[in-house]
Wavefront OBJ file of the C-alpha trace (Angstrom):
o trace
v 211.081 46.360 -209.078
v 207.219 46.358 -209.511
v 205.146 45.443 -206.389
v 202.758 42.871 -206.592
v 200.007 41.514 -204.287
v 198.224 38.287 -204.336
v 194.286 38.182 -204.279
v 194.031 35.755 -201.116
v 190.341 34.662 -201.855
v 191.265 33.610 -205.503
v 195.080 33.467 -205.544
v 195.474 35.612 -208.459
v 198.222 38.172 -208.173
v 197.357 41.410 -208.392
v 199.327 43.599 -210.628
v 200.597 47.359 -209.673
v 202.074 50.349 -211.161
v 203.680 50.874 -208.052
v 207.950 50.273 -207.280
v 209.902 49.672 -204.553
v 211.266 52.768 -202.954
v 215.236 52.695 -203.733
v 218.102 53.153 -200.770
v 218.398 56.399 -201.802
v 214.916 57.433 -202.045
v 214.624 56.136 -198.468
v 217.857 58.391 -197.330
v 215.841 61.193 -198.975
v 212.703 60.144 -197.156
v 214.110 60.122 -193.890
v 216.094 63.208 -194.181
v 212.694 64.939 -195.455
v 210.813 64.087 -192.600
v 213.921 64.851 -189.902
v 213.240 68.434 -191.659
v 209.309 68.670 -191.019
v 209.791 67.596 -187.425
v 211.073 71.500 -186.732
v 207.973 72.727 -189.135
v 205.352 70.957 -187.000
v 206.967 72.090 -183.639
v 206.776 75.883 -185.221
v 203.034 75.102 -185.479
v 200.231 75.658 -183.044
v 198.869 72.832 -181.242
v 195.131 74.144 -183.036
v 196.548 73.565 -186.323
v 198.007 69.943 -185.627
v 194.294 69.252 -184.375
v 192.768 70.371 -187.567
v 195.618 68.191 -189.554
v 194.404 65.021 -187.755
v 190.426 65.885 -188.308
v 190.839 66.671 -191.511
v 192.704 63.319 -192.206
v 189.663 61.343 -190.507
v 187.163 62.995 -192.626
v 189.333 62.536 -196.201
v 189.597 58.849 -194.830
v 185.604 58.576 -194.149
v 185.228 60.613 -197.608
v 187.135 57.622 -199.245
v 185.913 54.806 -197.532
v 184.089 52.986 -199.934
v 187.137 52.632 -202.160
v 189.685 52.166 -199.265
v 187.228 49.229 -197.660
v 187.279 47.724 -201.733
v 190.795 48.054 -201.913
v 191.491 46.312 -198.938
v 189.304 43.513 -199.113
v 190.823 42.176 -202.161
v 194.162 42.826 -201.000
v 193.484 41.025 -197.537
v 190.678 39.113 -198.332
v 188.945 40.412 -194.438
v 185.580 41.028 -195.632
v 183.824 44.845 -196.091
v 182.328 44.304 -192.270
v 185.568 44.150 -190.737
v 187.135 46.859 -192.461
v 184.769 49.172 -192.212
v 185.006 48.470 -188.702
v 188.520 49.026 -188.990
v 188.210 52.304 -190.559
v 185.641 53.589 -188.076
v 188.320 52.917 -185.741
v 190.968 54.660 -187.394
v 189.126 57.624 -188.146
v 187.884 57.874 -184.401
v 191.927 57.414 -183.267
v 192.264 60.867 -185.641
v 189.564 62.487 -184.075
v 190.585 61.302 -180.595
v 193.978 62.867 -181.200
v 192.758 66.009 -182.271
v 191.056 66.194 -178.865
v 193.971 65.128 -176.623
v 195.911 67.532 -178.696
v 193.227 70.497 -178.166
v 193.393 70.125 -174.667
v 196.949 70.345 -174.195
v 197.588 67.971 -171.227
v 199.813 65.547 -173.066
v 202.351 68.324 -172.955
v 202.896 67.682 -169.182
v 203.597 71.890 -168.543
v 204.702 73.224 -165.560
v 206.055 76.442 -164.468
v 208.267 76.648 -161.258
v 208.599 80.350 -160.469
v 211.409 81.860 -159.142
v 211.710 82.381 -155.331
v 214.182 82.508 -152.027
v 214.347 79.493 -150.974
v 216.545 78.599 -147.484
v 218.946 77.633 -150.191
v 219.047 80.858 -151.793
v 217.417 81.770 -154.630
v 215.813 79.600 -156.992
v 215.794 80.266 -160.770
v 212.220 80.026 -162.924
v 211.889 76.554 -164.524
v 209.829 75.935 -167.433
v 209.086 72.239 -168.887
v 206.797 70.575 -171.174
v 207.331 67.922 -172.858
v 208.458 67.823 -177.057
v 208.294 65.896 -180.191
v 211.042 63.212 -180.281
v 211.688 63.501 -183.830
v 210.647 61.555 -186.902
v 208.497 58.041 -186.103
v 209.133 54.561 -188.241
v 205.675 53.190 -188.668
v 205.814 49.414 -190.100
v 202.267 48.353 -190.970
v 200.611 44.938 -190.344
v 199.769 42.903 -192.903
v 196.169 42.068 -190.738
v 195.371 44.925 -189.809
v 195.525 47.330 -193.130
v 193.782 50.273 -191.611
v 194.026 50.193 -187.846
v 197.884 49.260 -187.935
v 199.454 50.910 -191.071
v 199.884 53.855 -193.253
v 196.673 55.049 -191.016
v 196.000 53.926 -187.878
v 197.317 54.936 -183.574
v 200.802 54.859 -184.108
v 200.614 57.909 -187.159
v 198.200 59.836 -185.295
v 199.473 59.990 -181.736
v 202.674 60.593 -183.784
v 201.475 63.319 -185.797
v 199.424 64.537 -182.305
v 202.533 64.687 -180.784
v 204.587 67.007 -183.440
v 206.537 64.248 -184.919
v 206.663 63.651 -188.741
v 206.118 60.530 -190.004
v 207.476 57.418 -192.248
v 205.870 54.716 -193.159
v 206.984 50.929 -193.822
v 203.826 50.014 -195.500
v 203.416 46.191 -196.202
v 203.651 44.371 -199.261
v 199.899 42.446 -198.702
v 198.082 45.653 -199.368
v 200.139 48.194 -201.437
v 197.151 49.700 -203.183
v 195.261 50.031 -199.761
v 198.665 51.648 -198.262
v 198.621 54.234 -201.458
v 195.119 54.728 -201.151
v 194.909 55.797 -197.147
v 198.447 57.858 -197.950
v 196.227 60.143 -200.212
v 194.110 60.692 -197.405
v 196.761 62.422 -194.974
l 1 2 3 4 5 6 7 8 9 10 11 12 13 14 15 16 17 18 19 20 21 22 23 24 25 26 27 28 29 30 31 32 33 34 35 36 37 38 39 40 41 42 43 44 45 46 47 48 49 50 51 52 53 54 55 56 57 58 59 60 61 62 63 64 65 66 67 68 69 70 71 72 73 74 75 76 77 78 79 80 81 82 83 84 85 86 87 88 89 90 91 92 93 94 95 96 97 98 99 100 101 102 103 104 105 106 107 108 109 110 111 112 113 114 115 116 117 118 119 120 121 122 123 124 125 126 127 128 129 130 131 132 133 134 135 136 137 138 139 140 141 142 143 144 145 146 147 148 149 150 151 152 153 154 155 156 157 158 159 160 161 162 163 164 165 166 167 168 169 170 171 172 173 174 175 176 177 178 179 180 181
């Protein structure tokens, strides 16, 4: 079935090229991005860093179409979005940097020892991706809350992979920031 949007400033609807994703596309999906979740972890935490930066800057490198494609689909106005881009783009950025610093892994290292107890083993924890994320985007908020936006880059930040619900009041917007990551 071919997705359509409605222009909410004139009421015309807005004709795509774009389809619904079938049940078993979205078994394929899901099962895809179960798979990356291992990739990611195999990566170093400098390379996620650079993934999220360089999403911010294809999203900044795009803006002028995204913040178009957006307004007719949501009808918010250029200032706000482009607000709501700066945003997103800084949430990338600001990811990269938690993820550079390494703190949000929550390391420790108990070496072993005799203890009155007798001897104590070495420990080792951090903390590691849960798996694949569900990201369902919000119809007013098309940048902040959706395809890009907090929830995919603290996910991404954290080593999980990602799918995304986008929603139906901005498909070419959702399509549009997708190319960007």
């Amino acid at each position: 079935m071919t997705i359509q949007s409605d222009n909410p400033t004139t009421g015309v609807p807005v004709s795509t090229e774009l389809v619904e994703t079938s049940d078993a596309e979205v078994r394929e999906i899901c099962a895809t991005a179960a798979r990356a979740v291992a990739e990611l972890a195999r990566r170093p935490l400098s390379w996620r860093a650079e993934l999220l930066e360089a999403m911010a800057r294809h999203l900044d490198a795009d803006a002028e179409e995204i913040i178009d494609l957006a307004d007719a689909e949501t009808g918010l106005g250029p200032t706000r979005l482009r607000g709501e881009l700066t945003r997103t783009c800084f949430q990338f950025r600001f990811f990269a940097d938690v993820v550079r610093d390494g703190g949000f892994l929550e390391a420790s290292i108990d070496h072993p020892y005799d203890s009155p107890m007798g001897p104590l083993p070495d420990l080792r924890r951090q903390l590691e991706p849960l798996g694949a994320i569900g990201v369902f985007g919000a119809s007013n908020f098309p940048l902040a809350f959706s395809v890009p936006g907090g929830d995919t880059a603290s996910a991404l930040a954290a080593g999980c992979s990602v799918i995304v619900k986008a929603h139906p009041a901005h498909p070419r917007t959702s399509v549009a920031t997708f190319s960007c990551l």
